[in-house]
N, C-alpha and C positions, 0 to 999 in steps of 0.2 A: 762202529765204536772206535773211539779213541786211545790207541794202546802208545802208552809212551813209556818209560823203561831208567832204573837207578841199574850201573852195571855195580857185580858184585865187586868186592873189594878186600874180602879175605879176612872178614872182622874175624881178633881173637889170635889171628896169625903175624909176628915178626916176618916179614920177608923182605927181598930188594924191591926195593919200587921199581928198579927195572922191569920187572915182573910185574908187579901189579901194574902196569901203564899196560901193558901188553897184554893181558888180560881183560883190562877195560875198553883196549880199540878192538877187539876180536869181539867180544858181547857187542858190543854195538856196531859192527861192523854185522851181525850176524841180525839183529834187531831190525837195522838199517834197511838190510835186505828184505825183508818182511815186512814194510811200510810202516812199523812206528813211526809216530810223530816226532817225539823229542827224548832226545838221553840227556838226564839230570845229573847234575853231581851237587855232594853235599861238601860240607864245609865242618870239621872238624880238626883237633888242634891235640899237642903235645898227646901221644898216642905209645908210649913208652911200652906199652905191653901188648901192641897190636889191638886194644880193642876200641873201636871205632877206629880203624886204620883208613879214616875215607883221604880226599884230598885236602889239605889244608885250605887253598885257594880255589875255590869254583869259577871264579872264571880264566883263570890261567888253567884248569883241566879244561875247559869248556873249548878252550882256543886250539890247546893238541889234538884234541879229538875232529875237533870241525877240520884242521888240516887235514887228516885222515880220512875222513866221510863226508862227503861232496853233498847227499841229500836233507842228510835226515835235519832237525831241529838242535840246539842245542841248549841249556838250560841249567841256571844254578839255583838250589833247590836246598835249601837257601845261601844268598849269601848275608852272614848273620851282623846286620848293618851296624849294633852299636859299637864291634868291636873295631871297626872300619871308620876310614876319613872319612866321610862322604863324598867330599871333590873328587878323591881317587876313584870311590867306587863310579863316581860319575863317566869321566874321563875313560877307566879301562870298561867297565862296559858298552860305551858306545863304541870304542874303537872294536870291541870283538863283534859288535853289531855291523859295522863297516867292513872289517875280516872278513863277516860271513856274507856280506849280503843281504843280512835280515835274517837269518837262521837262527836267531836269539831269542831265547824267553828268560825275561829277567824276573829270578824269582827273591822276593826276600821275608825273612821273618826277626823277631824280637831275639831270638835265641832260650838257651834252658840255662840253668844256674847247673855250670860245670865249674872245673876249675882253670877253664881257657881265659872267662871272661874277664877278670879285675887284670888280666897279665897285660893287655891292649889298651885299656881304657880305666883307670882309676872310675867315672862314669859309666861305664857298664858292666859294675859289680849288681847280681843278676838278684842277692839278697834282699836288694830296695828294688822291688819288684815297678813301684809307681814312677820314680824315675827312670828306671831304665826306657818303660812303656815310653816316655818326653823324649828321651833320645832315640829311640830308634824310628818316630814318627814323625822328627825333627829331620833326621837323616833323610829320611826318604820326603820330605817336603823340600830339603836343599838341592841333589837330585833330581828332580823331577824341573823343579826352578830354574836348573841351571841346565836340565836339555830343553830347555822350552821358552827361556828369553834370551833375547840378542845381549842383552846388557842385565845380567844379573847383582842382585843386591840380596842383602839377608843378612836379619838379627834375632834372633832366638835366644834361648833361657841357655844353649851350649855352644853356638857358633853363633859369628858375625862376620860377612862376608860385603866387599874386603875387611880386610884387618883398618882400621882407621890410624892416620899418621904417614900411610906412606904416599912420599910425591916421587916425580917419575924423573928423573935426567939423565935417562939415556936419549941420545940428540935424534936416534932413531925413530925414535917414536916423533917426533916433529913433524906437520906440528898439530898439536895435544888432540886426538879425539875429542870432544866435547861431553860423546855416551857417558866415555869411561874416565874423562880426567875434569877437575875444574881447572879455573881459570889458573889457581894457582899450582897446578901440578897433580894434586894431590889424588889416586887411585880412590875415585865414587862410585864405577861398578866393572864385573868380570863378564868375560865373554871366554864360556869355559868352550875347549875343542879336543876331539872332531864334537860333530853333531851328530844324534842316532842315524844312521841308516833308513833304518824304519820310523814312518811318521805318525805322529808326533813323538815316538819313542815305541823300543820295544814293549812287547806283550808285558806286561805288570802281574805277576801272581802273587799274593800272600800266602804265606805257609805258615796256618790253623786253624785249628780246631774250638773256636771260641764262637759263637752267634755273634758277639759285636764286631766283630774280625771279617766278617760273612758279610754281616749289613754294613760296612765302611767300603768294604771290596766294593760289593755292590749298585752300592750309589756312586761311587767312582767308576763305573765299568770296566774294575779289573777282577780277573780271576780268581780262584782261588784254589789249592789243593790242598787237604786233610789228609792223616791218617784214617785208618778204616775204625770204625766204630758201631756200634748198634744201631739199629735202624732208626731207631725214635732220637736218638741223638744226632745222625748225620740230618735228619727231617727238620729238627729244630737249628741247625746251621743251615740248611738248604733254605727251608722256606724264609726266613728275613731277607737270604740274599737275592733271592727271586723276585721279591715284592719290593725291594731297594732299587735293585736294577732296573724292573719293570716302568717303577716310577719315573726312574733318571730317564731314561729312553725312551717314555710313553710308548713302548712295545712291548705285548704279551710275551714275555720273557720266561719257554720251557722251564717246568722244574728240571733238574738239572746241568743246565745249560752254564757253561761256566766256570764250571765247579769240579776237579777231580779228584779222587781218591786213592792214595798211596797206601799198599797193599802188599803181605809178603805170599809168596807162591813157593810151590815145588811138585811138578808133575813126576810123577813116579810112574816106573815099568807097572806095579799093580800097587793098590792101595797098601799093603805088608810094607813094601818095601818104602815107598813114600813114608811112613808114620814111623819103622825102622831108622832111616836117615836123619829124619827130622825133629822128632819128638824130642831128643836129648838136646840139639841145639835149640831147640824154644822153649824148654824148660830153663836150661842154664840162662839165656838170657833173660827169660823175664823174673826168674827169682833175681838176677843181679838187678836188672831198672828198678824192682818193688822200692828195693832199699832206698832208691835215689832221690826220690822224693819227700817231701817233706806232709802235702796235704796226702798223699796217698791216693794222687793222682793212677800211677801205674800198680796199683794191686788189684787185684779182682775187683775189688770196690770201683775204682776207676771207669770199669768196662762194660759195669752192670748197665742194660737201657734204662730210658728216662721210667721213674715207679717200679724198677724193678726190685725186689729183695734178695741178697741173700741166704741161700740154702743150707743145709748139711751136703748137698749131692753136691752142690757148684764148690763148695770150700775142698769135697774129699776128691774133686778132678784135680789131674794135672793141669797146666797152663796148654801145653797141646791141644790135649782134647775140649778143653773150656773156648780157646780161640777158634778152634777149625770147628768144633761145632754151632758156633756163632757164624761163620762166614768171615772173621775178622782175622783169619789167613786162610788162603787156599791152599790144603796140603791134599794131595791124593792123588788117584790115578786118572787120566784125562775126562772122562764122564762126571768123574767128580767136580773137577776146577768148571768146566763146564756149567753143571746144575750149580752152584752157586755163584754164577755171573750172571746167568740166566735170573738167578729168584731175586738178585739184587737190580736185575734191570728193570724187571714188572713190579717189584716192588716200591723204587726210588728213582726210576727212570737214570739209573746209573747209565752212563755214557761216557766215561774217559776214567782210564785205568791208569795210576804211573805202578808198576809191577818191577818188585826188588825180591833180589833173595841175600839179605844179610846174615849168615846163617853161621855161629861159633861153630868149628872143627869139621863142616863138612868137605871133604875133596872138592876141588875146583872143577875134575872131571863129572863131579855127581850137578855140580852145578850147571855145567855148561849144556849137560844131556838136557837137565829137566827142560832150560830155555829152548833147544831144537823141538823136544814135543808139545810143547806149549805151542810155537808156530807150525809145527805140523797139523796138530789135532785138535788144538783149541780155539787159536785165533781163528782162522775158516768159517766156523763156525759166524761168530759175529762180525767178520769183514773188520778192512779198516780203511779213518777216513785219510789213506792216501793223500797225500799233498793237503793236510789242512789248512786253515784259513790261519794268516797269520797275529791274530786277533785274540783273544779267547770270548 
């Protein structure tokens, strides 16, 4: 199996980033050792109260950490493109791609309607859901454009690349490319650098949870990672990207295969103490997401499987025991987290885990343990695939 790893980050907590940095190369230094594939970092913004205190920039965490750890993969998960130039994203990714050697998995998505988005981009205020959708598919078309031709051009509904008007007289440049200039000067296309590392570019993952999200990945053969969800819901994002893929490839393309699922964990000394530590941080946090939403995405409603109804029993659970008895967090003592990797592999032929523990107010010591028995007594069990392919 594929176990790849978000290091904690101390949601909910004010501290020195000094700290939290040090915190984050320790987890993944500790991960590292254990043959995970890739440490993700997210991308979060103005965090005045600690919560969501992740990295603002994922690929400048991406770059610290890869100095630090020689082996493992490295990955931003997401970087949230509308709020971003594109050229820049272009540019500093491939240079961390060059950094690493290829250690890179570039991950991106649309982003959520926080209050980060309209601060970066009057266009990707996150309220007009349809355009933001244009820009941020736009972004990742200029990107992809600009690691992949010598001589880029591009005009779109929010960028045009070059800007038109400019002529070139610096005597340097003498005399005039043809690619990039005409006759009379004027800048007709870019030739953005470095170039990725990795060819034709790093690993491409999408980060959602959407079926048309699945089958775009798909028929592009790139990746993708979700959140964890009910089974009949991960199955209707799995199977389009399967039968997308398959087609793109003309190769019987495993269910599976592809596609990973981002998950929260905590192995505990005995199951008491796991649901002790735990249960208060995932109550607090998911009564605070409920609110955040508008469709009511994040309430119980949200999580129900596909034709599932709500109960009196499911409404008089806590959000704990509602999630950990789904399998949509692993909280328990190691046989626990176990049987539910296990029921979700024979069930969905699950095969690549990204495993987080964001967890409000718990000790960092409480977290650091649970990660050691998770590689003591869990991974073992399903092996991992060591040196994976640098592909998805």
């Amino acid at each position: 199996m594929r176990f790849d790893f978000i290091p904690n980050f101390s949601i909910g907590h004010v501290i020195p980033w000094r700290r939290t940095l040090e915190m984050m190369r320790e987890q993944t230094s500790v991960v590292e050792q254990a043959d995970f594939t890739t440490a993700w970092f997210t991308e979060h913004h103005f965090a005045h109260n600690g919560f969501l205190n992740a990295p603002p920039n994922p690929i400048q965490m991406c770059t610290h950490i890869a100095a630090h750890c020689r082996k493992i993969r490295v990955g931003t998960c997401p970087v949230v493109l509308p709020d971003w130039h594109p050229l820049r994203v272009a540019e500093d990714a491939a240079m961390l791609d060059n950094m690493t050697l290829g250690r890179f998995d570039f991950g991106v998505a649309k982003g959520i309607n926080e209050r980060q988005t309209i601060q970066f981009n009057r266009n990707a205020d996150r309220r007009d859901n349809s355009k933001v959708m244009r820009l941020y598919q736009e972004s990742l078309d200029v990107i992809l454009k600009a690691w992949t031709n010598e001589a880029f051009t591009h005009k779109g509904e929010f960028y045009q690349f070059p800007e038109p008007g400019w002529k070139e007289t610096n005597r340097f440049f003498q005399p005039l490319d043809s690619r990039y200039h005409a006759d009379d000067g004027e800048y007709k296309a870019m030739y953005v650098h470095p170039r990725p590392f990795q060819q034709p570019h790093p690993p491409l993952w999408l980060m959602s949870n959407a079926p048309p999200t699945f089958e775009l990945a798909g028929s592009r053969g790139w990746g993708v990672i979700g959140m964890a969800s009910a089974p009949k819901r991960m199955l209707a994002c799995w199977q389009p990207y399967r039968d997308a893929r398959s087609k793109a490839t003309g190769v019987d393309v495993a269910l599976g295969e592809g596609v990973g699922v981002c998950t929260s964990f905590y192995v505990g000394e005995t199951m008491e103490e796991a649901a002790r530590t735990i249960r208060p941080a995932v109550n607090a946090y998911y009564e605070l997401l409920g609110g955040s939403r508008p469709m009511g995405e994040w309430t119980k409603h949200g999580y129900l499987d596909i034709d599932e109804q709500m109960t009196p029993e499911i409404e008089r659970m806590d959000w704990f025991d509602f999630l950990n008895s789904r399998g949509i967090i692993m909280v328990g003592d190691a046989d626990f987290v176990i049987e539910k990797i296990a029921l979700s592999r024979e069930a969905i032929n699950l095969d690549h885990l990204v495993l987080m523990q964001q967890y409000i107010g718990v000790p960092y010591e409480k977290i650091l343990a649970s990660l050691h028995r998770l590689i003591e007594h869990v991974v073992p069990v399903f092996g991992t695939q060591s040196g994976a392919s640098n592909h998805a």
